[in-house]
C-alpha positions as CSV (number, residue, x, y, z in Angstrom):
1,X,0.0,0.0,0.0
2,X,1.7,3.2,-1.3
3,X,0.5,6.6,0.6
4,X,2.0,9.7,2.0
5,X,3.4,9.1,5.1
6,X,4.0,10.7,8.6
7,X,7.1,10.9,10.5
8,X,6.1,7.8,12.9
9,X,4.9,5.7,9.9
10,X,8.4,6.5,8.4
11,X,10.1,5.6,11.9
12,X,8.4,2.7,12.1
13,X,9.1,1.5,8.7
14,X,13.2,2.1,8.8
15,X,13.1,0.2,12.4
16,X,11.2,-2.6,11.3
17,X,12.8,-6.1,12.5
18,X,15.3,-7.5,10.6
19,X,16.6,-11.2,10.8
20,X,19.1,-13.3,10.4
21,X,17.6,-14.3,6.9
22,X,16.8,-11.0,5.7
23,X,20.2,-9.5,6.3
24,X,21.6,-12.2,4.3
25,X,19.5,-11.1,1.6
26,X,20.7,-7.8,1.9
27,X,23.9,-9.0,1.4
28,X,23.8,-10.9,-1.0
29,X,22.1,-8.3,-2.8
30,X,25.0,-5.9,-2.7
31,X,27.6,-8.4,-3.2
32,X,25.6,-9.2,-6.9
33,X,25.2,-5.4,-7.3
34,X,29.5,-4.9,-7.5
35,X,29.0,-3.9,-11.0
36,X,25.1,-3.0,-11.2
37,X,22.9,-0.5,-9.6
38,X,21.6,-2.2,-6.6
39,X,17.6,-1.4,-7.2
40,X,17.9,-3.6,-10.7
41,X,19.4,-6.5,-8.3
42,X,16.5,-6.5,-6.2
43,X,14.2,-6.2,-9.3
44,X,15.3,-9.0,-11.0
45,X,16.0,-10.9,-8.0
46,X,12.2,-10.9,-7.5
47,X,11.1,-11.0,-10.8
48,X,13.0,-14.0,-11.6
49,X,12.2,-16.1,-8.2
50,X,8.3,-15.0,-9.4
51,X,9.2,-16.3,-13.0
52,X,10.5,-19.6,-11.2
53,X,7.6,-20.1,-9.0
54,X,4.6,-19.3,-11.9
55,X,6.3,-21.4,-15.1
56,X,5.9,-24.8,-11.9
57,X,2.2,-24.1,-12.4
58,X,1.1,-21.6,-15.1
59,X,1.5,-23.7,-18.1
60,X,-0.1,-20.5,-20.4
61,X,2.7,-18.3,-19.6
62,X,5.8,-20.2,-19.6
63,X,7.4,-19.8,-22.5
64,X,7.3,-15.9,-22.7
65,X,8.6,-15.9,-19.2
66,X,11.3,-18.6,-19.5
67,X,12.2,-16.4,-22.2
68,X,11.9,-13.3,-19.7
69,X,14.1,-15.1,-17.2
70,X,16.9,-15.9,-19.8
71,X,17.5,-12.7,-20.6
72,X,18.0,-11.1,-17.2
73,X,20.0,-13.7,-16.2
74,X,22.3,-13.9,-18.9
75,X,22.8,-10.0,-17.9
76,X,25.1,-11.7,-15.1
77,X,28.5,-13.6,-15.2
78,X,28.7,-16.8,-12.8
79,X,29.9,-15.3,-10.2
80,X,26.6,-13.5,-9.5
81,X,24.3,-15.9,-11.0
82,X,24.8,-17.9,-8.6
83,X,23.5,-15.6,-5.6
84,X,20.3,-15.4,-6.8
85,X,19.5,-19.2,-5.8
86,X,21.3,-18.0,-2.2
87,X,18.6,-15.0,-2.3
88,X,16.0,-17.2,-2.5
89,X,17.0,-20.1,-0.1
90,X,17.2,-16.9,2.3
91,X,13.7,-15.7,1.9
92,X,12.1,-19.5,1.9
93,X,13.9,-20.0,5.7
94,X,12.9,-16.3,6.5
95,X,9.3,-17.1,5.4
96,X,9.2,-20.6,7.1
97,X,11.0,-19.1,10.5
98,X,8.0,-16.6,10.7
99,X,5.2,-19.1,9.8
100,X,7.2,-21.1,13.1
101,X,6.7,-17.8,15.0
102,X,5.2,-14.7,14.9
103,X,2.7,-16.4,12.1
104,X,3.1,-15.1,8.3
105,X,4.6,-11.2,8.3
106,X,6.1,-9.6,5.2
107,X,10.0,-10.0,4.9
108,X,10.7,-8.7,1.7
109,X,8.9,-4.8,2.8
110,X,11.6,-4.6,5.1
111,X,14.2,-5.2,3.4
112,X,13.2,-3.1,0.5
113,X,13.4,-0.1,3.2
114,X,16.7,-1.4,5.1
115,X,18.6,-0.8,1.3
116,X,17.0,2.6,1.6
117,X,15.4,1.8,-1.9
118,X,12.2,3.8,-1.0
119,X,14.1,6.9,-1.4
120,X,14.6,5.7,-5.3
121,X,10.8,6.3,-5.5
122,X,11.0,10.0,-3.7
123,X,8.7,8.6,-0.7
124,X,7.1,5.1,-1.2
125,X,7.1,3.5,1.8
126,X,5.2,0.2,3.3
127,X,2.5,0.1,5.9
128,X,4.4,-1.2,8.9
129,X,3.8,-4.4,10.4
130,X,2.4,-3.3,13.3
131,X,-0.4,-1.0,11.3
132,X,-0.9,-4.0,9.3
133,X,-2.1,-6.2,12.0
134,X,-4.1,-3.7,13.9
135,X,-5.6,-3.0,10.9
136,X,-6.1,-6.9,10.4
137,X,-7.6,-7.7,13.9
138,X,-10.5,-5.0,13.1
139,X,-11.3,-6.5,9.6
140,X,-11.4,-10.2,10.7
141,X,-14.6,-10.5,13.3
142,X,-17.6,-12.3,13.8
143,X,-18.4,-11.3,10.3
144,X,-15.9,-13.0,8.9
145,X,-16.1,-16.2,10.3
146,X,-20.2,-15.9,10.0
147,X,-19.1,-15.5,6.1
148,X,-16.9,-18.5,6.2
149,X,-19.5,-21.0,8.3
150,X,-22.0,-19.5,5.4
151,X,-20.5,-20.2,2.2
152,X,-16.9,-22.3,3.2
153,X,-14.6,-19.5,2.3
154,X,-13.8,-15.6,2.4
155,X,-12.6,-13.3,-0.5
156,X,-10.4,-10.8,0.1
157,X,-9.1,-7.8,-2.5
158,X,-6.2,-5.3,-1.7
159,X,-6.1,-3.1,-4.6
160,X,-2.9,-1.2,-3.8
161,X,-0.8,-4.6,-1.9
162,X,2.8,-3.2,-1.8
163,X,4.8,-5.5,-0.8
164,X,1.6,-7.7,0.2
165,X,1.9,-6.7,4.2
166,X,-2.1,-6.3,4.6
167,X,-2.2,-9.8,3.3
168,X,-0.1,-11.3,5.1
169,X,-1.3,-9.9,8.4
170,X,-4.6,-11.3,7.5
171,X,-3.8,-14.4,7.0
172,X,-1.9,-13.9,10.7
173,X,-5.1,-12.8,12.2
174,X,-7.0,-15.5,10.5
175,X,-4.3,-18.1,12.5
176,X,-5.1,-16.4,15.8
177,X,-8.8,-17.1,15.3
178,X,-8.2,-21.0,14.4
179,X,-8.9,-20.2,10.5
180,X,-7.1,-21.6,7.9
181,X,-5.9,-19.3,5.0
182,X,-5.1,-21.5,2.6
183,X,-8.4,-23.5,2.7
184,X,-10.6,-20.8,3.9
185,X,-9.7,-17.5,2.2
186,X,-8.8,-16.5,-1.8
187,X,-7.1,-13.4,-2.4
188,X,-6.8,-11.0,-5.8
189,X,-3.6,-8.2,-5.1
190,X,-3.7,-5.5,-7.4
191,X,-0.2,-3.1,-7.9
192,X,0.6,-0.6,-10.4
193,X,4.3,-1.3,-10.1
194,X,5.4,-4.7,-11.3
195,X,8.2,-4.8,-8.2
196,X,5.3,-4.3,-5.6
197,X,3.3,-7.6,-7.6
198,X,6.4,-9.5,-7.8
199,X,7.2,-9.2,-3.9
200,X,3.1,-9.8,-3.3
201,X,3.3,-12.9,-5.5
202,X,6.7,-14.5,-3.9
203,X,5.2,-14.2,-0.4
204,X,1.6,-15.7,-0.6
205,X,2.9,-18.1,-3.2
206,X,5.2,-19.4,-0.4
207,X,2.7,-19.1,2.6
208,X,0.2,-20.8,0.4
209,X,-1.8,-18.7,-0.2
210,X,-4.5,-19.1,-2.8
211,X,-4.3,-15.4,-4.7
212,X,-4.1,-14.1,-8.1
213,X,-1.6,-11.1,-7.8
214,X,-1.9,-8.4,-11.3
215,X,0.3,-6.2,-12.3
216,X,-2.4,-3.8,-13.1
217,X,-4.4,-0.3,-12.0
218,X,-6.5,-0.9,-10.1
219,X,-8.7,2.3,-10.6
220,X,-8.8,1.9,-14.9
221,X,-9.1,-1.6,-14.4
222,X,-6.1,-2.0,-16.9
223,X,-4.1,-5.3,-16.2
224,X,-0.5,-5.9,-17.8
225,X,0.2,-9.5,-16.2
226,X,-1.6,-11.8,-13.8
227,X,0.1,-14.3,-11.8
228,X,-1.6,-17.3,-10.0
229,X,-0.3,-18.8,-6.8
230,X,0.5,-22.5,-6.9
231,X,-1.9,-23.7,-4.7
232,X,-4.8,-21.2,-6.7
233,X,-4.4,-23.6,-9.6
234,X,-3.2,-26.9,-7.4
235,X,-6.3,-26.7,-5.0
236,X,-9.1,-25.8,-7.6
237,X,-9.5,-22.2,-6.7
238,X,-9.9,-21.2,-10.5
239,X,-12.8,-23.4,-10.6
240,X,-14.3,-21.9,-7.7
241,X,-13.7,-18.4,-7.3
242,X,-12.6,-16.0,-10.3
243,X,-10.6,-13.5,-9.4
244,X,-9.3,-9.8,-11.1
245,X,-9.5,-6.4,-11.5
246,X,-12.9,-6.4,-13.0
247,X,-16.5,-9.5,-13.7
248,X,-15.3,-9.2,-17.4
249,X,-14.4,-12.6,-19.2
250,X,-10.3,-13.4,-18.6
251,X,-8.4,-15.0,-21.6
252,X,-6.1,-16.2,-19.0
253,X,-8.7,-18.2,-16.6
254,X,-10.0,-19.9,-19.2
255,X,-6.6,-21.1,-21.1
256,X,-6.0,-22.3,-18.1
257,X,-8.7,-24.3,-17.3
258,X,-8.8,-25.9,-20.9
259,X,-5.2,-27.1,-19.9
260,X,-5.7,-28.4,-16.8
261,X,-8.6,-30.3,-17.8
262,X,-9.2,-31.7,-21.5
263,X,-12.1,-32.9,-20.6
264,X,-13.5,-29.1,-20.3
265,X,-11.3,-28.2,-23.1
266,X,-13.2,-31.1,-25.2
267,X,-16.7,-29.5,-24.1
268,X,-15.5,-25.9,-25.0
269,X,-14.5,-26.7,-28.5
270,X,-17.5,-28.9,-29.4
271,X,-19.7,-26.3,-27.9
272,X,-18.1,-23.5,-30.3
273,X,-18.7,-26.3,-33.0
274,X,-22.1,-26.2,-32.9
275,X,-22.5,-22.3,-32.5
276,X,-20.5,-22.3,-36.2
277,X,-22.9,-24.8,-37.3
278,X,-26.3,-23.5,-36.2
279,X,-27.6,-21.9,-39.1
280,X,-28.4,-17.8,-38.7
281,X,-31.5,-17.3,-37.2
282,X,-35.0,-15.9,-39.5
283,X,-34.3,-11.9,-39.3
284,X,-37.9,-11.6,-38.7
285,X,-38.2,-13.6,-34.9
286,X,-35.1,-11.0,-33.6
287,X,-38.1,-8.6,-31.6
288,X,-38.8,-10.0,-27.5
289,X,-42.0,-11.3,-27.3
290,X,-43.1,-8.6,-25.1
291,X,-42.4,-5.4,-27.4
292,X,-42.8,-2.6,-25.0
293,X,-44.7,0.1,-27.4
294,X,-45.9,3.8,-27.4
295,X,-49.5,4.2,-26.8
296,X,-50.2,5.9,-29.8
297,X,-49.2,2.7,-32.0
298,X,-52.1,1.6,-34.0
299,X,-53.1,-2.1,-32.6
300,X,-53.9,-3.7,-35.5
301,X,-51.0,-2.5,-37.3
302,X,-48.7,-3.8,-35.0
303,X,-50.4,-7.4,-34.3
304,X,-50.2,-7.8,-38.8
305,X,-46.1,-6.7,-38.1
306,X,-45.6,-9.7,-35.3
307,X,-44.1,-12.9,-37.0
308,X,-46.4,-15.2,-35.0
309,X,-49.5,-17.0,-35.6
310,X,-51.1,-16.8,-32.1
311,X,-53.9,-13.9,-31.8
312,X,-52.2,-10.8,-29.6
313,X,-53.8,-8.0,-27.1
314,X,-52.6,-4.5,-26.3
315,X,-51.8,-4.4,-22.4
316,X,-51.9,-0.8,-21.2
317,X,-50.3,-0.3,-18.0
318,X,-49.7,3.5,-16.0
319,X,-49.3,4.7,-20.3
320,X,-47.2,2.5,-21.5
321,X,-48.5,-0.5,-24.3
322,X,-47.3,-4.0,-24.3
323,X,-47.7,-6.5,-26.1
324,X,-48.7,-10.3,-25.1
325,X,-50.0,-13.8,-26.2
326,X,-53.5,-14.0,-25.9
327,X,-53.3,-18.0,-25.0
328,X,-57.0,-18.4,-24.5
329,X,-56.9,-18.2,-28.8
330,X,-54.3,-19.7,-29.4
331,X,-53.2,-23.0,-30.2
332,X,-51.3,-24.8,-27.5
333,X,-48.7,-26.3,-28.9
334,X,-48.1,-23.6,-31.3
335,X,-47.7,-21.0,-28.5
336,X,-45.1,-23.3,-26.7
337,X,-43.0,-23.9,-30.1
338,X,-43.0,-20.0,-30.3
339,X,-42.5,-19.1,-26.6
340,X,-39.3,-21.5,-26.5
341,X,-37.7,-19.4,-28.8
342,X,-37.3,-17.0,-25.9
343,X,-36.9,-19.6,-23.3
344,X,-40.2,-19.2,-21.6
345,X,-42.2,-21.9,-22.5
């Protein structure tokens, strides 16, 4: 979550706790960075251990991010190539060691503002842990587990995640009150900087969490790159709950379920088989069966213009004409053929 901050938020966010893990990450960091600036480190550091994690279950993305991850690493002699593994050994113990703990907490947040790389962004900084799961224990009450008794699970959206800190708190109040996050709760985390989605991703991919995390703005509801978490895709979440940015129909979700399951994929294709196949429909049946009409319309007139054989009577209610079946005249099994059309028969 990116805002302005004041001085205590800053305080707070330069003296967050850092471990033994984390300062190894910071370390290793800079010894990679001898030749490059030390915010592309971190960058590619995270989008390449999110390229690792997504091509193990995103089978739709793979080869343009294989391809991604090729190049940045090649940008790197041996030497520091092999650091990055190191990195991200570090930041699985960190992640476990908390989990053992405290419960989940962000790791990467912190160590974003111990290399002082907020200052690169002239003032984006975290919300602190602390804020996070205050913040956290007021959200998850009574409501929420009267939600989860009620329909299994809870959904839970964080349109600006930053380094995914709200999240994760969540998911450590959810622990206190004997919930299970990654059964019980689905997550979509929505940044407009691909760093902030990367560290999001990493972080409830490891904790199991079942999210979709876009790289995406959340307030034009323009998305440059989902991500699902493994256990999104492993546990059946994309079957369940559809997540994103907006209700509109995702290209993504539905490549994916078509390769999961080819079975689905089978149904899919025969159904847009027959939708080629079914001839165009008469141009004359295209009006609803109840025409809502002016009251000036002439009734005759407009009975001779409907395509239908059943009679027809001018229904006038508070002004306004509509037209209807009058089934007493009609034959029966006429007027169901031609009511079907519209699915009320």
């Amino acid at each position: 979550m990116m805002y302005r901050p004041t001085k205590w938020v800053k305080s707070l966010a330069r003296n967050a706790r850092i471990d033994n893990h984390q300062q190894e990450i910071i370390k290793l960091i800079r010894q990679a960075a001898y030749s490059k600036d030390i915010y592309r480190v971190f960058n590619d550091f995270l989008e390449m251990s999110a390229i690792t994690i997504s091509n193990h279950c995103d089978f739709t993305h793979r080869e343009e991010r294989e391809a991604r991850y090729l190049d940045i690493i090649r940008s790197y002699d041996k030497r520091e190539q092999a650091l990055f593994p190191e990195m991200f050994a570090r930041l699985v113990m960190a992640l476990d060691e908390k989990v053992a703990t405290t419960g989940p907490e962000d790791v990467l947040g912190p160590v974003f503002h111990e290399m002082e790389m907020h200052n690169h962004f002239k003032g984006q900084f975290f919300t602190p842990q602390c804020v996070s799961d205050m913040m956290s224990m007021m959200a998850c009450g009574d409501d929420t587990q009267s939600a989860i008794m009620e329909r299994g699970y809870i959904t839970v959206c964080e349109p600006t995640c930053g380094s995914g800190v709200m999240l994760t708190s969540f998911c450590k109040t959810m622990v206190k009150h004997n919930l299970n996050y990654c059964t019980q709760m689905v997550a979509t985390a929505i940044d407009i900087d691909a760093k902030c989605a990367y560290m999001t991703y990493l972080q409830l991919s490891l904790y199991g969490v079942p999210a979709v995390v876009i790289h995406g703005n959340s307030l034009t509801c323009q998305e440059f790159s989902r991500w699902y978490t493994p256990i999104y895709i492993g546990n059946g979440w994309i079957w369940r709950e559809r997540c994103g940015i907006s209700t509109k129909f995702c290209v993504e979700d539905e490549m994916i379920k078509r390769t999961l399951e080819p079975t689905y994929a089978a149904i899919r294709q025969v159904e847009a088989l027959m939708a080629a196949s079914e001839p165009k429909p008469d141009t004359r049946v295209t009006e609803p069966l109840h025409a809502v009409l002016s009251p000036s319309e002439d009734t005759e007139q407009l009975q001779q213009q409907l395509p239908f054989a059943a009679d027809f009577e001018i229904v006038r209610t508070d002004g306004i004409a509509t037209v209807k079946p009058k089934k007493s005249k009609a034959a029966a099994q006429e007027l169901a053929q031609q009511l079907s059309l519209f699915g009320e028969a």
